[in-house]
Backbone bond lengths (Angstrom), bond angles and torsions (degrees), N, CA, C in turn:
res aa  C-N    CA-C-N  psi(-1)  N-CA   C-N-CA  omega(-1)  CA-C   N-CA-C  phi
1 X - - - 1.449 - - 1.533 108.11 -
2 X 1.150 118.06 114.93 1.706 118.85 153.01 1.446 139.33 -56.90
3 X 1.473 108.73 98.99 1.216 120.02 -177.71 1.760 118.88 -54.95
4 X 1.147 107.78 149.50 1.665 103.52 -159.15 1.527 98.50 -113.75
5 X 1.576 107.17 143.29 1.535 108.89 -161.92 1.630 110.49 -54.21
6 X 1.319 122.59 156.33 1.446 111.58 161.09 1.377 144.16 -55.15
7 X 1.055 144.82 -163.26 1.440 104.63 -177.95 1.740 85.51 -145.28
8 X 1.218 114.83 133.50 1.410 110.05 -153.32 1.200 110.53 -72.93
9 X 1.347 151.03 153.97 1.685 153.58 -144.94 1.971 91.05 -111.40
10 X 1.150 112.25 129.92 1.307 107.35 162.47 1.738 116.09 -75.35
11 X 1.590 99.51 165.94 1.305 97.80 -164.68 1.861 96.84 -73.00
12 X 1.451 85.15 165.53 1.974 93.99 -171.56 1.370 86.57 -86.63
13 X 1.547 126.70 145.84 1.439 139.16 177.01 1.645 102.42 -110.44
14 X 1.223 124.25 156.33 1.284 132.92 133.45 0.925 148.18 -142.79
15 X 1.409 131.30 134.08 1.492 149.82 -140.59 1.913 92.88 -87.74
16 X 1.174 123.18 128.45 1.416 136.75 -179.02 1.572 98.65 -118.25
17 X 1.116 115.82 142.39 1.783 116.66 167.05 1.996 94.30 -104.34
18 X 1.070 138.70 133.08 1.633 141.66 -175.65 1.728 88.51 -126.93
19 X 1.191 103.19 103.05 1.712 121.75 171.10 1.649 108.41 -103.37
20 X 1.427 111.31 107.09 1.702 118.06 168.73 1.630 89.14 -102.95
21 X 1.247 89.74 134.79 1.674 109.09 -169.44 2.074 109.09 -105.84
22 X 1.593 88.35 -37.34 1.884 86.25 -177.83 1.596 87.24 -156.04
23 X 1.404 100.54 155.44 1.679 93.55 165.08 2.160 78.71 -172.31
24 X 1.468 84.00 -170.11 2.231 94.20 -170.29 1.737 76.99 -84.43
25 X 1.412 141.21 -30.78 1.466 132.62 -169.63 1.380 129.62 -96.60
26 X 1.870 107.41 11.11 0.940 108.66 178.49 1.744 110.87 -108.17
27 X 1.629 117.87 153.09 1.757 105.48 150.99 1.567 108.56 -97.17
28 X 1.334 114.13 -18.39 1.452 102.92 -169.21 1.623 93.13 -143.67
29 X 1.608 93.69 170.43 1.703 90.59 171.31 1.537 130.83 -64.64
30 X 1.107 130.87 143.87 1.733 113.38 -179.12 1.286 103.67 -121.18
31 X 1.712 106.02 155.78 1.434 103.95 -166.30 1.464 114.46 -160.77
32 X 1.629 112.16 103.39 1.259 111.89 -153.37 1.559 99.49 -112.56
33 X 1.590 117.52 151.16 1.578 111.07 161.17 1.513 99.54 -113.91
34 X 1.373 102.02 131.39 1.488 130.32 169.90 1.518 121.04 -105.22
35 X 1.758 119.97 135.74 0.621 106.11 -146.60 1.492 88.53 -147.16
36 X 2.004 107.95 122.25 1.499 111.62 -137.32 1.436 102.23 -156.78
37 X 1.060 124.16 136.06 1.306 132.70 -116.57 2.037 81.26 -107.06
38 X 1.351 128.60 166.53 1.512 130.35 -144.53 1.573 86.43 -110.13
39 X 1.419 126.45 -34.66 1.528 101.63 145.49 0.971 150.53 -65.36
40 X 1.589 126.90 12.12 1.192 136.80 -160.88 1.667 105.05 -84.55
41 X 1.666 132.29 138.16 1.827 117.51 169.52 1.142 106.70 -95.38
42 X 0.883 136.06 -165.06 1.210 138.83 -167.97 1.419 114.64 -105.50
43 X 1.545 135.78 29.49 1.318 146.58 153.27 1.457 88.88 -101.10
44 X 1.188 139.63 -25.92 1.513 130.30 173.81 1.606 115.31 -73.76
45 X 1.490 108.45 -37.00 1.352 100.80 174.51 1.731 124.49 -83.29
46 X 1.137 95.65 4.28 1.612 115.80 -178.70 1.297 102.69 -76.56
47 X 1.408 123.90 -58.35 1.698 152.62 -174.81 1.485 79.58 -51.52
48 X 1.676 122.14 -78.05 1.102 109.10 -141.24 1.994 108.58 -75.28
49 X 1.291 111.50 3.06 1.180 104.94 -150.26 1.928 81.49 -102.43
50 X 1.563 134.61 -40.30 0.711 135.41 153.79 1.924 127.11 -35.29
51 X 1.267 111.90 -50.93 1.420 134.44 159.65 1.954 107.53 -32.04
52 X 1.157 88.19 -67.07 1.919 111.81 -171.63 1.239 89.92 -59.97
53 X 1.649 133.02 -61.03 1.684 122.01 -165.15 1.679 108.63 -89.95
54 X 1.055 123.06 3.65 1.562 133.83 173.10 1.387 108.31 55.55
55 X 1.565 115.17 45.15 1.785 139.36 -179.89 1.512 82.61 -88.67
56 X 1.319 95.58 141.11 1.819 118.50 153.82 1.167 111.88 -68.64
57 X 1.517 148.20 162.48 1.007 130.36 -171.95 1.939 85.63 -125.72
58 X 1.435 102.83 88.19 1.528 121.99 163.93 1.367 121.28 -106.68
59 X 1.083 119.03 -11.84 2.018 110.31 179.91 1.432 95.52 -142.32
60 X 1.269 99.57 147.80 1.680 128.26 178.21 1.859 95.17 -52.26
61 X 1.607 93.39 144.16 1.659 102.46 -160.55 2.156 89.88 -102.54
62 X 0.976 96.56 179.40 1.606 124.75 175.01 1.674 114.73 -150.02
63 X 0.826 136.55 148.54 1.490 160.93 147.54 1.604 129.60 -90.13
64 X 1.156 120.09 117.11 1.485 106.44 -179.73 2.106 90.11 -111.03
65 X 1.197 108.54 165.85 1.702 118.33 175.11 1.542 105.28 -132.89
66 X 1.011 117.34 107.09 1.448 133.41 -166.26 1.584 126.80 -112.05
């Protein structure tokens, strides 16, 4: 019997919720889910997290894990 090729696995995604709570550019809280692929490092999730809040990417970023 001929075994039949594999069938290639899509990449694993994951859905992030990115909550800015106060900043000098906000009126209210903003709160986006991004959704970013399991190879992504974390200069990729920066891009995309910038992307989602439509920030320029002018000042050195931070992360909090909550």
């Amino acid at each position: 019997m001929k075994k039949l090729p594999k069938t290639p696995q899509p990449p694993s995604i994951h859905r992030l919720r990115a909550t800015c709570v106060s900043g000098p550019w906000l009126d209210e809280e903003c709160v986006r889910y991004i959704d970013i692929p399991e190879s992504a490092n974390l200069y990729d999730l920066h891009v995309a997290i910038q992307d989602a809040v439509q920030f320029d990417d002018e000042f050195k970023f931070h992360y909090f894990a909550a």
